[in-house]
N, C-alpha and C positions, 0 to 999 in steps of 0.2 A: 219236346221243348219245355223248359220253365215256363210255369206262368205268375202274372202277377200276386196273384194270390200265395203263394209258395215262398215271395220274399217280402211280404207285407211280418211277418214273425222277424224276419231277419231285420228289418229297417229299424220297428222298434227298439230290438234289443240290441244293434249295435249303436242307438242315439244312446243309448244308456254308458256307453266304451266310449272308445277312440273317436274323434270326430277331425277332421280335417288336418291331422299331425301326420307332418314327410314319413314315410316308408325309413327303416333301416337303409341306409345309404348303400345302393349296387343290390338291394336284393329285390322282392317282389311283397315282401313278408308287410303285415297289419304289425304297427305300434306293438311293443310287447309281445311278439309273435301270434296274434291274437286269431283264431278260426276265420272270425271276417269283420271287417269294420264297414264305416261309413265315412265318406268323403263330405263336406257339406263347402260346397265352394260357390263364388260368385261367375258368371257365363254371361254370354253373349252371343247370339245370333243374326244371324241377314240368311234369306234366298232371293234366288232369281226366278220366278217362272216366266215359263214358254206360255204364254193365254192360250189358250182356242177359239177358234173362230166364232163360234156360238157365244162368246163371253165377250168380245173384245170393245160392245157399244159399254156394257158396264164399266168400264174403266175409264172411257175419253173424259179427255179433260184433266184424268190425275197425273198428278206432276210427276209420278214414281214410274207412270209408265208412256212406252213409246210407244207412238199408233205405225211405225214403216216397221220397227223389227217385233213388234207386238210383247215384248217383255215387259214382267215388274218385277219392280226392286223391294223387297220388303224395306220397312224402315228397322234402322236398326233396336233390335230385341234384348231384353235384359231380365237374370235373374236372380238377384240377390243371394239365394239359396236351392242354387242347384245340388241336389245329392245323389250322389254315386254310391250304392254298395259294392263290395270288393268280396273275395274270399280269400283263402290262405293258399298260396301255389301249392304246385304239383307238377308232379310230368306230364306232358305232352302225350297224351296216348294212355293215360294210366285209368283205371277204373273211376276215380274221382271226375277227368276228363271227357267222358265217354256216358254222365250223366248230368244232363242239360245241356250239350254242345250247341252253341249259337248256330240256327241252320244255314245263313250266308256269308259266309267270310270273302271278303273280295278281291276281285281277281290277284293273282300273285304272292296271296298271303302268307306267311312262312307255318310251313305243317312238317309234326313227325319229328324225327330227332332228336325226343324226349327234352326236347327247352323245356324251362321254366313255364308256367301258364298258371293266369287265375282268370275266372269269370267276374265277368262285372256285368251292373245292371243301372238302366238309369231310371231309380229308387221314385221319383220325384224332379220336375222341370218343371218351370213355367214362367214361361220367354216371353214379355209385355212390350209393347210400345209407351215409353213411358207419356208419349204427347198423347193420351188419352184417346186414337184413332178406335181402340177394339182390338188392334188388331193382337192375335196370340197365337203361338205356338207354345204345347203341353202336352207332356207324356209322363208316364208312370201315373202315380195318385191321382195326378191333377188330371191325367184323360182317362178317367174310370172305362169308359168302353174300348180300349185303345189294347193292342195284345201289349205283350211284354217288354220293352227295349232292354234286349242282353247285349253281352260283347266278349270280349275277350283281352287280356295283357300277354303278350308274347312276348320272353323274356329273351336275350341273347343268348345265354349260355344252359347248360343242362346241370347248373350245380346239384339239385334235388338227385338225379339218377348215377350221378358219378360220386355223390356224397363229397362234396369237394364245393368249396370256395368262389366265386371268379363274380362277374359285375353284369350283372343283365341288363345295363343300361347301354348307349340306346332300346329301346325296347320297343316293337309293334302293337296297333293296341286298333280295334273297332270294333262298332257298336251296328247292329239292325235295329232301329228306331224307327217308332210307331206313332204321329201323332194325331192330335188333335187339334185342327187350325181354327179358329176364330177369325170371320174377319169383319172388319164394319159392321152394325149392324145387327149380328148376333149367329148369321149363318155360319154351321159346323162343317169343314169336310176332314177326309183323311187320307193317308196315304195307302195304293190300292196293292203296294208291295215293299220288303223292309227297305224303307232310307238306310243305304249302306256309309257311313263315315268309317273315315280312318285319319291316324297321323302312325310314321314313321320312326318317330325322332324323340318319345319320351324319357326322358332325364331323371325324372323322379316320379312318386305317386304322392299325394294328389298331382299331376301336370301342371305345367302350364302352358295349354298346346292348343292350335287351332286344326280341329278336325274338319274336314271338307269331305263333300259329296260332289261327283259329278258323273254324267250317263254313260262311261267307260268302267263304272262300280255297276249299275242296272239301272235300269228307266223306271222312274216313278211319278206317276201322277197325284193329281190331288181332284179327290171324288168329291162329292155333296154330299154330307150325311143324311140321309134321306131313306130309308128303308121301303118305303111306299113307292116313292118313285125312281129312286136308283136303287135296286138289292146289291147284294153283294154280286162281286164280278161284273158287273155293269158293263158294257160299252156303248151304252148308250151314248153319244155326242153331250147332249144336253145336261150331263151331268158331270162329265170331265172338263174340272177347269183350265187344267195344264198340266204341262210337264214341267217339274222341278230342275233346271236347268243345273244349276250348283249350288249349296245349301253349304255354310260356315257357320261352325260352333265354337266358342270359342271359352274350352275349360282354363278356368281362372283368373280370367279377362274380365275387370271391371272398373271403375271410371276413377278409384283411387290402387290399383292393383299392383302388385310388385310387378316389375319388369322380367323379361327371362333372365337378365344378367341378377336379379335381386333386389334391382333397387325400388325403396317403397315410396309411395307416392308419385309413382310413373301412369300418366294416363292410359289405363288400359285399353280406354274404347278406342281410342288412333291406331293404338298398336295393332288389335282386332280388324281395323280397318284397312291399313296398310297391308297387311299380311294377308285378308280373304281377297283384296284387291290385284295383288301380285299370283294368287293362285287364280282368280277369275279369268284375268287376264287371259290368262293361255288356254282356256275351255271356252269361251266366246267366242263367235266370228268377229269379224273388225267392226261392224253395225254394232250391233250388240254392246263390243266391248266399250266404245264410242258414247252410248250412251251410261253402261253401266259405269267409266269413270266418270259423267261429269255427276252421276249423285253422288257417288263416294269422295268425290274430291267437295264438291259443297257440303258434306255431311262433318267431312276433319277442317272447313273453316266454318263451323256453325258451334259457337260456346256451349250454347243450351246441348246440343246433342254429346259434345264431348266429356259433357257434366252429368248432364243423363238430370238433367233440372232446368226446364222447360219455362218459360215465363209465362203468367197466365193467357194472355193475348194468344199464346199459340198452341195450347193444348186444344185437341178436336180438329186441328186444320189439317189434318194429314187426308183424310176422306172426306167429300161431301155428305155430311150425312148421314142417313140410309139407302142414299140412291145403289152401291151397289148391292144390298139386301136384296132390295127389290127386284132389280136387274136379274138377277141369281134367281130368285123364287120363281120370277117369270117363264126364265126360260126351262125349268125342272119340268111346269106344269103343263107345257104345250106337248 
């Protein structure tokens, strides 16, 4: 497997190139046909977790979660400057292919056939709550201890092998993403297997697409970074905070962002919201889903959140505190 270190040369030198200019229209190809480029786009994030038992006093009282179906709702994550490296396709199977291969591709993924393919990687993330809660989700640079998030672009057609013409768009496209969560407070955990996302349906490169996670791609939880008292592989109870129930990214999606149809100055974050909303939907039981719309539908009539510009009065109100820090530390230590 690549590791991060191995595209920290590449990150550099393709900010120096291409930076977030559409692909050759129909093909897979970097700006100028260029070996690899770099994507530098704006993102958005939400998950769901499933709490654990041993966790669920640290949470009462937060308005994000529910004490009957024991879920929270991240508040929604923003990142100005998400960046994606790319490489230059290839066949499907071909020796280029067959060096660094993403080790989980989820279930049904299209393989073989000599399609079009480029590896990608995510270079640099870091997913903030802009109300000043703490809370973060980061990977690549930004979670130095974090393995590598790769992925992959699956192109439609196999122009590359038949030396011939034709449009890989729709195109398949996922990432194994690694992060590094922040929440209240200052406590670190991570994810204890790759977060698998995918979208189907990309139209162009950079996208603009909402990648989703759910426990039908694999179950991942979210550990305590804690080497003393959770090592790696843990099962200990006390150090698993939960299962990550459905996790939405949302590449290109941002609070003044073109729309998929083009148009500029379309509120990105609704759209993000709507659309991780209408996929949650169907991976929640009705409890669940029950409560996970009424924050998402309070979140598309709240200005400050759709502006991602917060009024002072309510930055820090998303968590009490440090109470769940503590909560968390407590239960590590027993």
């Amino acid at each position: 497997m690549r590791t991060l270190g191995a595209w920290k040369p590449l990150l550099f030198s393709a900010l120096a190139g291409a930076l977030a200019i559409p692909s050759t229209a129909g093909t897979l190809q970097c700006p100028g046909n260029a070996p690899s480029c770099m994507d530098d786009i704006q993102s958005i994030g939400m998950l769901v977790l499933d709490v654990a038992a041993p966790f669920r006093g640290g949470f009462a009282g937060n308005s994000n979660y529910d004490p009957i179906t024991h879920i929270f709702v991240s508040p929604v994550l923003y990142d100005p400057h998400t960046m994606i490296s790319r490489t230059a396709p290839f066949s499907e199977g071909s020796a280029q292919d067959s060096t660094g291969e993403p080790a989980t591709p989820p279930p049904g993924y299209p393989e073989g056939g000599n399609l079009d393919e480029i590896h990608t990687s995510v270079a640099d993330m870091n997913l903030t709550d802009f109300f000043g809660s703490g809370f973060r989700v980061a990977a690549g640079i930004s979670a130095p201890g974090a393995p590598a998030s790769l992925g992959e672009v699956t192109g439609a057609c196999a122009s590359i092998a038949l030396s011939s013409s034709c449009d890989d768009f729709p195109a398949n496209s996922f990432f194994d993403i690694f992060v590094d969560v922040t929440v209240p407070g200052g406590t670190h955990l991570h994810n204890d297997a790759p977060l698998i996302v995918q979208n189907t349906g990309l139209l162009s490169l950079p996208p603009t697409v909402l990648y989703t996670h759910s426990p039908a791609s694999n179950s991942v939880n979210l550990i305590i970074t804690d080497p003393i008292n959770c090592p790696a592989n843990t099962t200990n109870p006390a150090c698993i905070l939960g299962q990550m129930l459905v996790v939405g990214h949302g590449a290109n999606f941002g609070p003044n962002s073109s729309s998929p149809a083009g148009t500029q100055n379309h509120n990105g974050v609704s759209d993000f919201l709507i659309q991780f909303q209408s996929f949650a939907d169907t991976q929640l039981d009705p409890q669940q889903q029950t409560f996970f719309d009424k924050i998402v539908n309070d979140d598309l009539h709240n200005p400050d959140i759709l502006t991602l510009s917060p009024e002072p009065s309510t930055i820090g109100m998303f968590f009490g505190g440090a109470a769940l820090l503590a909560f968390v530390r407590r239960r590590t230590r027993r």
